[in-house]
VOVEXDO-250668 format. One record per residue (C-alpha): residue number from 1; residue in one letter; x, y, z. Coordinates in steps of 0.02 Angstrom, whole numbers, plus 32768, in hexadecimal, padded with zeros to 4 digits. Example, Ala and Ser with C-alpha at 12.3 -4.5 7.8 and 13.67 -1.06 7.14 Angstrom:
// VOVEXDO-250668
seq | type | c1 | c2 | c3
1 | a | 8267 | 7F1F | 8186 .
2 | s | 82AC | 7FCB | 8165 .
//
This chain:
// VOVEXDO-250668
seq | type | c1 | c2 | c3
1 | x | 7A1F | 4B72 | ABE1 .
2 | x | 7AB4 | 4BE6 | AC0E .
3 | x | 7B00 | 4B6D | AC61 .
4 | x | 7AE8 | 4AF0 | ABDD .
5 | x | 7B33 | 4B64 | AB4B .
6 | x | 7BD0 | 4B97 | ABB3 .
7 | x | 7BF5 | 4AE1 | ABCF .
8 | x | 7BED | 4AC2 | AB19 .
9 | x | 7C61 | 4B4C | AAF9 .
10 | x | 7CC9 | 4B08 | AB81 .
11 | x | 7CE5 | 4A5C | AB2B .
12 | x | 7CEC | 4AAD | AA6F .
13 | x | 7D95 | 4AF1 | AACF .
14 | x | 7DD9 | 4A6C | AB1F .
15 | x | 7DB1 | 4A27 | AA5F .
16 | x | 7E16 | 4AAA | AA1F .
17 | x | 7EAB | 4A8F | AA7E .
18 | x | 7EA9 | 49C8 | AA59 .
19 | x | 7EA2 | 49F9 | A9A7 .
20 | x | 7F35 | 4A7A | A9BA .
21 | x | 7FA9 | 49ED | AA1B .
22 | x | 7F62 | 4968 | A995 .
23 | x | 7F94 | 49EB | A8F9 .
24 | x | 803B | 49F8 | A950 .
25 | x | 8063 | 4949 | A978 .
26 | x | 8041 | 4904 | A8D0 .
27 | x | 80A5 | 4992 | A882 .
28 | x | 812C | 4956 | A8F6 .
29 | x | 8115 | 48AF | A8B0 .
30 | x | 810C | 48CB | A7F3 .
31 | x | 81C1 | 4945 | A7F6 .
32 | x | 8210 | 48BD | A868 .
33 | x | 82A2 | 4846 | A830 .
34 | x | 8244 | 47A7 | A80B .
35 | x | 8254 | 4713 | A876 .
36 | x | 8244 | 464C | A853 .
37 | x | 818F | 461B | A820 .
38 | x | 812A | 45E8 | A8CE .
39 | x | 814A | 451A | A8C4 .
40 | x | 80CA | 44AA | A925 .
41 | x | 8104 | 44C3 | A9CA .
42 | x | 80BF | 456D | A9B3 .
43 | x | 801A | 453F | A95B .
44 | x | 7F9A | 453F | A9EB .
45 | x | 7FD0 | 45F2 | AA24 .
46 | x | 7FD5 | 4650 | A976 .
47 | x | 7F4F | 46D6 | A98B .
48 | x | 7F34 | 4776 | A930 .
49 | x | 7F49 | 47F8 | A9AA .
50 | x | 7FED | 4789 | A9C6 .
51 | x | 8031 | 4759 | A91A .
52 | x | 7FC4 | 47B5 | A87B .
53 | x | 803F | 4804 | A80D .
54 | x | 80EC | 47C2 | A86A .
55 | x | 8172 | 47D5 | A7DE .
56 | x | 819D | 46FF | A7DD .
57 | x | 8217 | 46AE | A756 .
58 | x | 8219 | 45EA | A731 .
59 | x | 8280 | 4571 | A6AD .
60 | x | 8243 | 44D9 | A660 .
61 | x | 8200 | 4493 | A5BE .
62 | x | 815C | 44E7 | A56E .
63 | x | 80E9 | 4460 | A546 .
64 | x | 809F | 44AC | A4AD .
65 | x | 801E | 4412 | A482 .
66 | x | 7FB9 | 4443 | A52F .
67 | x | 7FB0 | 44F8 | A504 .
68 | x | 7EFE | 454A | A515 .
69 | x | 7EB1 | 45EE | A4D1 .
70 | x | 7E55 | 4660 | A54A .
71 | x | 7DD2 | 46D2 | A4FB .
72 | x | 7E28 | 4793 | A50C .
73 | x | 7DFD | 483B | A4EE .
74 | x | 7E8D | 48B6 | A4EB .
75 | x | 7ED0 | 495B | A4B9 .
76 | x | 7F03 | 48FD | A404 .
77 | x | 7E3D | 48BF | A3FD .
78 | x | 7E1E | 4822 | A410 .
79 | x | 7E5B | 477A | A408 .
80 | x | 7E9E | 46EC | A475 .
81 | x | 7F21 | 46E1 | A518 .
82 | x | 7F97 | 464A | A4E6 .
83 | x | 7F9F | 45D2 | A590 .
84 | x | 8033 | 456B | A574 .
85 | x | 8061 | 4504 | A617 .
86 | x | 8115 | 44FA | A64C .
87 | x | 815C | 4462 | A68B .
88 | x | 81DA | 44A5 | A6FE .
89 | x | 8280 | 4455 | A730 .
90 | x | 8237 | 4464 | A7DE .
91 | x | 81AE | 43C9 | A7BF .
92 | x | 8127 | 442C | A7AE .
93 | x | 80C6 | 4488 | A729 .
94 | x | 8093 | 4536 | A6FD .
95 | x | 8014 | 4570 | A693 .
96 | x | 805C | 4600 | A636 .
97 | x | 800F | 4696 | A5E2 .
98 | x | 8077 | 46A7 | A560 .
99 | x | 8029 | 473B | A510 .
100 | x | 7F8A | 477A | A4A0 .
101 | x | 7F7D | 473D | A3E1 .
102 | x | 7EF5 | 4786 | A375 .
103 | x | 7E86 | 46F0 | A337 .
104 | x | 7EE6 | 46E6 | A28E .
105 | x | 7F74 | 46BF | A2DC .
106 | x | 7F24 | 4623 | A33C .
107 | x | 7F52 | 458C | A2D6 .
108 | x | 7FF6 | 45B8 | A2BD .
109 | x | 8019 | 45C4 | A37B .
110 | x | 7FA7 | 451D | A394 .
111 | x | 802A | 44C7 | A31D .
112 | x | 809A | 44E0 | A3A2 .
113 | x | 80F2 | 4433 | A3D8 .
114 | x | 818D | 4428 | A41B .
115 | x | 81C4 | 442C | A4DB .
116 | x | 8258 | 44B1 | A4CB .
117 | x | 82A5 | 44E2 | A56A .
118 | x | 827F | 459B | A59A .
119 | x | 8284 | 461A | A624 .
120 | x | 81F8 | 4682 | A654 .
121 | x | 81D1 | 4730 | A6B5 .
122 | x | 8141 | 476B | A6E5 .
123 | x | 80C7 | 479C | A751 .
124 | x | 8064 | 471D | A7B9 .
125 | x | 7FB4 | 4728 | A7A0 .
126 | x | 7F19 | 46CB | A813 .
127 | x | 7ECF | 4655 | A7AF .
128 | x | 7E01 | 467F | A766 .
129 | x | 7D97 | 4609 | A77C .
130 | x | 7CE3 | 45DF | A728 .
131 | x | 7CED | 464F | A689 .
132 | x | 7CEF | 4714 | A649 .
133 | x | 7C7A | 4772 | A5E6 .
134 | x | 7BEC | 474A | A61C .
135 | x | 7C0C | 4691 | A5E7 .
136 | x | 7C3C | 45E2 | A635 .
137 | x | 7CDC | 458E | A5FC .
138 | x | 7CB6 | 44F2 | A5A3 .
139 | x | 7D51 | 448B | A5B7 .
140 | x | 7CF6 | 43F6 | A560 .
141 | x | 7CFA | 4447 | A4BA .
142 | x | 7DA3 | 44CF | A4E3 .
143 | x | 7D51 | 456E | A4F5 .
144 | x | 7D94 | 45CB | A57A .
145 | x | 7D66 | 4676 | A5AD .
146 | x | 7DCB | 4687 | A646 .
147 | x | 7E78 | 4643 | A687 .
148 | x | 7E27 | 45C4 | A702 .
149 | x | 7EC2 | 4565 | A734 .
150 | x | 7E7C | 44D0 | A778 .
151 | x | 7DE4 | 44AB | A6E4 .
152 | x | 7E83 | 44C8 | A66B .
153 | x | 7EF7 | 444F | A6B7 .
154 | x | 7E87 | 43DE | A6B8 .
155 | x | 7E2E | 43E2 | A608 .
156 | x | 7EEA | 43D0 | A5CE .
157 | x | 7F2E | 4351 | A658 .
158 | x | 7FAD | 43A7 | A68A .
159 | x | 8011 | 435F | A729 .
160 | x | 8040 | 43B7 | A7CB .
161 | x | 7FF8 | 4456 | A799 .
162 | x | 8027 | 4519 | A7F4 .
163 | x | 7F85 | 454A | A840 .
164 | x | 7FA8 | 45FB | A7CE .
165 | x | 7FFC | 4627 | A72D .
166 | x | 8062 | 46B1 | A6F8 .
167 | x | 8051 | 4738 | A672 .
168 | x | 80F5 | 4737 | A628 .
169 | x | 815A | 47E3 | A60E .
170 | x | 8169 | 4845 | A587 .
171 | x | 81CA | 47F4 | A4EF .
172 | x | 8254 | 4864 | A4BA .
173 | x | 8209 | 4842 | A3F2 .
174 | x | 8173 | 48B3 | A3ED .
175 | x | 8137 | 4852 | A34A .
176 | x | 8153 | 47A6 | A3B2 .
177 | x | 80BD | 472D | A3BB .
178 | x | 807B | 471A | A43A .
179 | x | 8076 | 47CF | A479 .
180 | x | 809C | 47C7 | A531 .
181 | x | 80B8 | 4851 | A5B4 .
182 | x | 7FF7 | 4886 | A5A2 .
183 | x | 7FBD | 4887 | A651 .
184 | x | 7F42 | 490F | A683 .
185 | x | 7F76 | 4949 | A733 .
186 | x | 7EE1 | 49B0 | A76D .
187 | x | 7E90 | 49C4 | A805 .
188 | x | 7E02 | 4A37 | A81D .
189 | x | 7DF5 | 4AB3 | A8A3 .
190 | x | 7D58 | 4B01 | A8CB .
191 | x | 7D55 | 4AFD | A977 .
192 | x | 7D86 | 4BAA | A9BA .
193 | x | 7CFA | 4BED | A94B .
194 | x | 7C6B | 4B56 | A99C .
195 | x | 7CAB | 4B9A | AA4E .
196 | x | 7C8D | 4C66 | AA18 .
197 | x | 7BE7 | 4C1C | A9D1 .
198 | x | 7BB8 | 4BD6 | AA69 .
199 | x | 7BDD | 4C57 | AAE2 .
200 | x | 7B97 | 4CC8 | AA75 .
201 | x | 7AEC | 4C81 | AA87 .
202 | x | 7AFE | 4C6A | AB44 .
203 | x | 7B1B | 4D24 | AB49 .
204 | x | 7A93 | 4D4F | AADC .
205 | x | 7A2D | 4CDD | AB5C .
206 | x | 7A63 | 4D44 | ABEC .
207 | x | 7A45 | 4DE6 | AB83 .
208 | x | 7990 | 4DA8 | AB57 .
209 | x | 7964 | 4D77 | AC16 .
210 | x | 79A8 | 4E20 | AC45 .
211 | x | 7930 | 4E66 | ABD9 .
212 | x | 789C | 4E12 | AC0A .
213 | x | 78CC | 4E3A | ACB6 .
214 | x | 78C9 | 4EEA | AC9D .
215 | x | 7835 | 4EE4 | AC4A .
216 | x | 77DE | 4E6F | ACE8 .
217 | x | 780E | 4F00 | AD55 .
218 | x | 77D5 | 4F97 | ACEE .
219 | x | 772E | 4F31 | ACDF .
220 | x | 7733 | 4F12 | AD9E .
221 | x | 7758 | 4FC1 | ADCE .
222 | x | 76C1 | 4FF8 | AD5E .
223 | x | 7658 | 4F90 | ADAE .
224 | x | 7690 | 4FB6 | AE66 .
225 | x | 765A | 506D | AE36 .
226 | x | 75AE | 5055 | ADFE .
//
């Protein structure tokens, strides 16, 4: 059992230090100079311990007719993420999430139609598949509850599509709709306090058998004296 507890506390700290190199890589990423948007050749090796929260930057034409609403829940309450692909002068397409809009807003951002060209920074963000909140996406009738890339390019046939899609930077218009530059950044951290746990109870193991062992030989002793 010792042995058993140590070992977990062992791998809570080799947990701990990923964490620590993970918290400090992608805080290396997000404060970096962004770079060109990952084009196909890159597609097959974008992970997340590789490319979550790279600062990326793309030009093309939004495509406001495909856009989709993701179900959100943010600081300003709730309300809708605004996934607008961009067709980039690159031949490809990224999805885009242009910002949150509380659900009044909606229809006016839906009206959206034109193809204007724009330029976009942001952070790169690993696409979430199958749904959010304890519900399925249901592309069928366009309720989305997570930013599944693929099920969204899809349901809206959109060509040639990035494998991920970016949350676009703050706008420098705080009352701008869509409100972008909302990404949480938060990575909890428990692990130093799971390894003290865990040697903690191997020592309390050791202490216990110590105990009993003391006891054993008290008893033994008595008996070797009757």
């Amino acid at each position: 059992m010792v042995a058993a507890l140590i070992g977990l506390g062992l791998w809570q700290v080799d947990r701990l230090a990923w964490k620590q190199q993970l918290i400090a890589s992608i805080d290396t990423r997000i404060h970096a100079a962004p770079v060109a948007a990952p084009g196909p050749d890159e597609w097959p090796a974008i992970k997340a311990a590789s490319h979550a929260y790279r600062r990326v930057e793309a030009r093309g034409s939004f495509l406001h007719a495909q856009t989709s609403f993701v179900q959100a829940a943010t600081a300003r309450g709730s309300g809708f993420w605004v996934m607008t692909p961009l067709a980039t002068d690159r031949g490809f397409t990224i999805l885009v999430n242009r910002g949150f809009v509380p659900p009044e807003a909606r229809a006016a951002i839906a009206g959206m139609r034109t193809a204007e060209p724009a330029g976009v920074t942001g952070l790169l963000r690993i696409t979430e598949p199958g749904g959010g909140f304890l519900r399925r996406n249901d592309p069928a009738a366009g309720r989305w509850y997570s930013r599944d890339v693929a099920a969204i390019a899809t349901a809206q046939r959109i060509d040639h599509a990035a494998p991920y899609f970016i949350d676009a930077a703050a706008n420098p218009d705080p009352a701008a709709l869509p409100v972008s530059g909302l990404t949480v950044i938060s990575f909890p951290n428990h692990h130093l306090g799971y390894a003290l746990t865990w040697f903690t109870l191997a020592a309390m193991v050791i202490g216990g058998y110590m105990l009993l062992m003391r006891d054993e030989i008290r008893l033994r002793r008595a008996q070797t004296r009757s």
